[in-house]
C-alpha positions, 0 to 999 in steps of 0.5 A, spaced: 806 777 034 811 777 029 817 772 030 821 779 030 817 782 035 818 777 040 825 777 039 825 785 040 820 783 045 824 778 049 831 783 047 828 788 051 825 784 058 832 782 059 835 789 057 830 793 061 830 788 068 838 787 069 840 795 070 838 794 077 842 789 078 848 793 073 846 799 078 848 795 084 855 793 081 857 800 079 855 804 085 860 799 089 866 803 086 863 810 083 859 815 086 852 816 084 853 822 079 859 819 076 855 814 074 850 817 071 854 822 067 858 816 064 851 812 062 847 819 059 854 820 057 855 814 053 848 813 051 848 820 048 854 818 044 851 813 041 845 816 039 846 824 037 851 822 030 844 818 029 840 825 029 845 829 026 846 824 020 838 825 019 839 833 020 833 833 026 838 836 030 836 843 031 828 842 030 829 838 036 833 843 040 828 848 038 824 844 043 828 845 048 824 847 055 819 841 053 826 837 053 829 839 059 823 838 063 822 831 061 830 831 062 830 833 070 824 828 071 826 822 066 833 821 067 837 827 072 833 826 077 831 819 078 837 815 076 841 819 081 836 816 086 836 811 084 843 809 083 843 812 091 838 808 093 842 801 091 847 803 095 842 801 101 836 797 099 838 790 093 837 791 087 831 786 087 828 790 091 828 796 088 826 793 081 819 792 085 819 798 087 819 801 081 815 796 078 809 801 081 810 806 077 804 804 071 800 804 078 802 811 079 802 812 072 794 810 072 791 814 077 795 820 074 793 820 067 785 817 070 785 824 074 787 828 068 783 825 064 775 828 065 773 824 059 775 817 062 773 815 069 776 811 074 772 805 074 771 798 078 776 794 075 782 800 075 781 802 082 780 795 084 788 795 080 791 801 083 788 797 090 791 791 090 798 795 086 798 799 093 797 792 097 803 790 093 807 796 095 805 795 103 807 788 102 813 788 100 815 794 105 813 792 109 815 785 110 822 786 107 824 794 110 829 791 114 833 789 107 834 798 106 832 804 110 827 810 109 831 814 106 832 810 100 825 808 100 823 815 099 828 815 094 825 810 090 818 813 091 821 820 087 823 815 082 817 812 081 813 818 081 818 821 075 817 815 071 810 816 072 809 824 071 814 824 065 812 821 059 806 827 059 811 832 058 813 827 052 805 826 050 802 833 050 808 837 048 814 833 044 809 827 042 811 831 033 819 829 034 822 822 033 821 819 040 828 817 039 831 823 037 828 826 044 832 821 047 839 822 045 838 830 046 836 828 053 841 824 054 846 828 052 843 835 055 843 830 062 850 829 061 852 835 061 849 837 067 852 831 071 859 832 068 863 838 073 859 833 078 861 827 075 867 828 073 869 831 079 867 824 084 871 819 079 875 816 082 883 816 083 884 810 080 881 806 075 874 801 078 875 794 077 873 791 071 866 789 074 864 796 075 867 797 067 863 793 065 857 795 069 858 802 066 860 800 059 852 795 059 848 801 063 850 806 057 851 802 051 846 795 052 840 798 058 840 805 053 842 806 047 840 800 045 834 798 048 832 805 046 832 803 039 830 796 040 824 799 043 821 803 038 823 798 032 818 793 037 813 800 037 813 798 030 812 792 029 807 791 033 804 797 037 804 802 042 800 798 046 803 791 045 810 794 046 809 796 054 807 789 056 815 789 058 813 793 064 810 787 066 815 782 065 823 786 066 821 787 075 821 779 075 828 779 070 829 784 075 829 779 081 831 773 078 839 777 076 839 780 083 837 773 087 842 769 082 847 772 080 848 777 087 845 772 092 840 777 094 834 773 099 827 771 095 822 772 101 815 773 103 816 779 101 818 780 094 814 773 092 807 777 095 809 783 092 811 781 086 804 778 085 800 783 087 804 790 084 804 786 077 797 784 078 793 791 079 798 795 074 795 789 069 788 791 072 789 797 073 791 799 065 789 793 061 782 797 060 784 803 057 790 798 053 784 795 050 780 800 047 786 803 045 788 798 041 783 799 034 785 807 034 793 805 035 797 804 028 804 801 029 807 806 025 803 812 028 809 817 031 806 820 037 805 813 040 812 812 041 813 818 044 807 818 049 809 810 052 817 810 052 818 812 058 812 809 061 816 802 059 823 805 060 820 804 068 823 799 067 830 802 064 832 803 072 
């Protein structure tokens, strides 16, 4: 890689692994909703003058039913759980639960696809990627509770499911610009909810701040650091971050919040990390000859899959 293609791919790890933690901090004071209206909220702010200065605007909400579906199962959905489940289970522990949605992303795309098969090396990932999931449950269950642990198993699966939505019907679009509409239309959906819920008084700095880095640093930007790193050094490349924000995930939740590193989350980590790497890397390799960096389909179809990391 280029030394700018690691510079936006170390820029992204960081932003991509420290919205669990961001997360964490936020929902101490604000209610799930209003967290996520303000963070689409911001994002779309940032992001739509973008679109509208490249007139992509209406072509882009002609599209609209395609949108709003990755909408409710990118961003509307998950980012309510998750931001619930965080009340209940560490911040560290829900970035390794979502570092399991490449395993789910896998099988999904393995099933749909007649054309390509399950082989040996990938069920042998989606195995040990499910060991790791056992492991860390059920080693560190004590540190949340069901409810929030099926919270994060529907966050997963929407990561997973959503970026088809992009792949077969949106992939035409600037990736981009389908981000900001989406954030926005987000926004809009949460903000009777989200506005009702704030809080009487001012939160605390702390949670400001939270706020002001999930929407402007985890979002906007990283939206945009993604797919200039797509650019640079292509689709496949660029989804590496998925393997490496879960460990920035742990090591802001255990250093900055004082979260517990167990037995757990050191089996977990492994075993998660090493079957998604399995259980992709196949397909990641023969792909990589027919990706261009500049082909505009590929930004679309893989955002999501590493915005699994966006929390």
């Amino acid at each position: 890689m280029t030394r700018r293609g690691w510079i936006l791919f170390v820029a992204l790890c960081v932003l991509w692994g420290i919205p669990y933690l961001l997360i964490k901090v936020a929902v101490r004071d604000l209610s799930p909703a209003s967290l996520v209206f303000l963070r689409t909220a911001t994002g779309a702010v940032l992001l739509l003058p973008f679109v509208l200065l490249r007139g992509n605007l209406r072509p882009v909400l002609a599209r609209w039913r395609p949108i709003a579906l990755f909408t409710f199962g990118e961003m509307a959905v998950p980012w309510l759980l998750l931001a619930d489940a965080e009340r209940h289970v560490t911040s560290s522990l829900a970035g390794l639960v979502i570092a399991a949605t490449p395993l789910v992303g896998a099988l999904a795309s393995r099933l749909s696809a007649g054309h390509e098969p399950l082989g040996a090396r990938r069920m042998s990932g989606l195995a040990v990627g499910l060991a790791g999931v056992v492991a860390l449950l059920g080693l560190d269950l004590g540190r949340g509770d069901a409810r929030a642990v099926a919270e994060l198993a529907v966050v997963v699966l929407g990561y997973a499911l959503a970026p088809r939505i992009v792949a077969r019907r949106l992939s035409d679009l600037p990736a981009l610009d389908v981000v900001a509409v989406s954030l926005a239309m987000c926004a809009l959906a949460y903000a009777p909810f989200g506005i009702a819920q704030l809080p009487a008084a001012w939160p605390p700095a702390e949670a400001l701040g939270a706020v002001a880095g999930l929407g402007v640093l985890c979002t906007a930007l990283a939206f945009t650091l993604f797919f200039q790193l797509i650019a640079e050094v292509g689709p496949v490349r660029a989804t590496v971050v998925a393997y490496v924000n879960p460990a920035v995930a742990v090591a802001a939740g255990v250093t900055l919040l004082g979260e517990p590193f167990t037995v757990g989350t050191a089996v977990g980590f492994a075993l998660i990390l090493g079957g998604s790497w399995l259980a992709t890397s196949g397909a990641a390799v023969r792909a990589r000859p027919a990706a261009p960096a500049s082909a505009p389909a590929a930004p679309g179809a893989v955002a999501p899959a590493a915005a699994e990391r966006a929390g």
